[in-house]
NUMAR-256334 format. One line per 5 residues: number of its first residue (from 1); for each residue y, z, x of C-alpha. Coordinates in steps of 0.1 Angstrom, whole numbers. Each point is the difference from the previous one (the first is absolute). Layout:
% NUMAR-256334
NUM) Y,Z,X ~ ...;
This chain:
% NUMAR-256334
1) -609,956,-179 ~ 17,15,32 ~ -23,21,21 ~ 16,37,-4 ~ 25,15,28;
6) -25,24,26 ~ 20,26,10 ~ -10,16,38 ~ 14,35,14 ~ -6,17,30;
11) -33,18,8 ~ 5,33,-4 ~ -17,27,23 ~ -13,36,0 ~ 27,7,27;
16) 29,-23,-21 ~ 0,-24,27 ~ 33,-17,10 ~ 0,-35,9 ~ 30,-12,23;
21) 8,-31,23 ~ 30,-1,25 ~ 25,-28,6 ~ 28,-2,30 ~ 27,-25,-13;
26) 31,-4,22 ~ -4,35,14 ~ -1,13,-33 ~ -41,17,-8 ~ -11,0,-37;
31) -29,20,-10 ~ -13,-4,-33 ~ -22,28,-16 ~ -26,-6,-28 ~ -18,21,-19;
36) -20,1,-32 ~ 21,15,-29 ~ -16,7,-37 ~ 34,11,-20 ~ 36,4,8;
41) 3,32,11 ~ -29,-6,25 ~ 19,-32,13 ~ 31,23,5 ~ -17,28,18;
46) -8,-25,22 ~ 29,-16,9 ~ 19,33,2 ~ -28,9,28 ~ 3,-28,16;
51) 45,3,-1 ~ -8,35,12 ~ -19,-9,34 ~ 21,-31,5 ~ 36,18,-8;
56) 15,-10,32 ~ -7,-37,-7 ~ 32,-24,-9 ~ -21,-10,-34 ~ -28,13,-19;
61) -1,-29,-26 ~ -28,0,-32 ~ -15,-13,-26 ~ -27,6,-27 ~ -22,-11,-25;
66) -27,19,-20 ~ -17,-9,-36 ~ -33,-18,-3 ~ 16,-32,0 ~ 31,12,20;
71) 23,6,-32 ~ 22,23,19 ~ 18,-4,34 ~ 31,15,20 ~ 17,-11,30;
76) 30,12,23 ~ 23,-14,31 ~ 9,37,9 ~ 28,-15,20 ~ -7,-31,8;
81) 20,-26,-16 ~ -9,-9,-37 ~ -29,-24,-9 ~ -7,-1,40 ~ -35,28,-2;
86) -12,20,-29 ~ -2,-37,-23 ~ -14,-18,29 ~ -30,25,7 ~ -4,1,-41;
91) 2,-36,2 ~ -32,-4,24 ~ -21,26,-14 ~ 6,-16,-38 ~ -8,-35,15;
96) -34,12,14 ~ -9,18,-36 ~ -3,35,18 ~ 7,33,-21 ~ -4,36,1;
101) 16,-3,36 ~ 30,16,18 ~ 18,-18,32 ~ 29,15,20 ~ 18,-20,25;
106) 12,20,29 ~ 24,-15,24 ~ 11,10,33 ~ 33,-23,4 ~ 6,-13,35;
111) 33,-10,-2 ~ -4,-36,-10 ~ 8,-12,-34 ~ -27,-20,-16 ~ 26,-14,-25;
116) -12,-3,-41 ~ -26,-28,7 ~ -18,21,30 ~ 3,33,-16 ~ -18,-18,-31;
121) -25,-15,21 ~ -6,28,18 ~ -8,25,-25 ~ -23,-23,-17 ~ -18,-4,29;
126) -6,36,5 ~ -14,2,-35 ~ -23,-28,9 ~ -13,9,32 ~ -9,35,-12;
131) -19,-16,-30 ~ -16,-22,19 ~ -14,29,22 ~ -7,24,-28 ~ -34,-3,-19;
136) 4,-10,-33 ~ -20,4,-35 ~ -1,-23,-31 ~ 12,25,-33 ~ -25,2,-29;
141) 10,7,-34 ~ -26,22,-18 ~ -10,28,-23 ~ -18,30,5 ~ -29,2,-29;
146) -21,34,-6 ~ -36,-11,-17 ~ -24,22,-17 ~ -33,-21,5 ~ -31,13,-10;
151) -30,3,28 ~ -27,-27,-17 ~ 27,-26,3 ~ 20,8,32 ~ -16,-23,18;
156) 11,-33,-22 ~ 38,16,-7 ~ 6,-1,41 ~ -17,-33,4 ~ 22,-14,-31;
161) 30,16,18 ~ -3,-17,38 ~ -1,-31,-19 ~ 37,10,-11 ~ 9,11,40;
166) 0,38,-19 ~ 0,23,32 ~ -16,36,-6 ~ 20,23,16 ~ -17,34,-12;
171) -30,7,-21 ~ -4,35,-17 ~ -41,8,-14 ~ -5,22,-29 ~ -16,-7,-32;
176) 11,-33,-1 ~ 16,-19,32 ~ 35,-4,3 ~ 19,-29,25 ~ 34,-2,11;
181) 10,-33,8 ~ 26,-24,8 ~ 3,-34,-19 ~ 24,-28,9 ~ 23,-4,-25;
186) -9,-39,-3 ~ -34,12,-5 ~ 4,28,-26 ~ 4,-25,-31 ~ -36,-11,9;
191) -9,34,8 ~ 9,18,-32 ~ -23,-32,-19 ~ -28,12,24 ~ 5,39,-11;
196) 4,-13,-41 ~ -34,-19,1 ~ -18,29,13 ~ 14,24,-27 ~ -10,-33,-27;
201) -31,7,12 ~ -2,36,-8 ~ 8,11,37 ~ 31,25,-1 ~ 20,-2,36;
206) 27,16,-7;
């Protein structure tokens, strides 16, 4: 069996921090411009923003991928000639299994053509300087899971659930308890046998 692809995005921050790096190339400056992006629309907004503040640049050059496991992706030369930017920077981020991420290319030309093979080279290099700056996080796949657990055996369901790396991320008391939590989804098959024995044994979860 082949270990499974990890997929990695880009840390995202209370303040939706922007990564960037800065290369000078023949007189020519490309700055590229990373930042976490959950959905389409969000990966837009940010590359219009970014367009917007650089609008006198020569280029503002993109590309995008989003889904869990980076199903959906964009990219654009805005200019530049085909193939040379947008697929390049897509080209890096696919090859380091990042998603949910947004780059823009900005470049301030200065007057000395790169030719296809530098312009190539050179946007991909942006991309990966700016990734290798930015602080990056491994995806997770999982489910949220609401349980009803009754108090006298609260104690055994959350020690049965760390065993299946269940996180608790809210718990609600009342006349019985009830957990939120989040299972991995290569964990919930073993999970879900966990919760049946219980209710075999007379114990209702759910």
């Amino acid at each position: 069996m082949h270990p499974k692809k990890q997929f990695y995005s880009i840390a995202e921050s209370a303040e939706n921090a922007t990564f960037t790096a800065q290369l000078k190339i023949k007189r020519s400056v490309f700055t590229c411009h990373l930042s976490h992006a959950d959905s389409i629309s969000a990966a837009k907004e940010y590359i219009s923003k970014i367009s917007k503040e650089n609008k006198t640049a020569t280029h503002n050059c993109w590309a995008y991928i989003v889904g869990d496991a980076g199903q959906i992706f964009h990219s654009s030369d805005a200019g530049e000639p085909s193939g040379t930017a947008g697929k390049p920077m897509l080209n890096v981020l696919k090859a380091r299994n990042i998603t949910q991420v947004a780059a823009v290319v900005t470049r301030h030309y200065g007057g000395v053509k790169l030719g296809i093979r530098g312009l190539i080279q050179a946007y991909s290099d942006a991309v990966a300087a700016a990734l290798d700056a930015a602080e990056k996080v491994r995806l997770i796949q999982a489910f949220q899971v609401r349980i009803q657990v009754p108090y006298e055996f609260n104690d055994a369901f959350v020690n049965q659930s760390s065993r299946f790396d269940a996180q608790i991320t809210g718990t609600e008391y009342g006349e019985q308890i009830i957990h939120e939590l989040l299972v991995k989804k290569d964990c919930m098959p073993d999970f879900q046998k966990m919760l049946a024995r219980y209710e075999n044994q007379g114990i209702a979860f759910l």
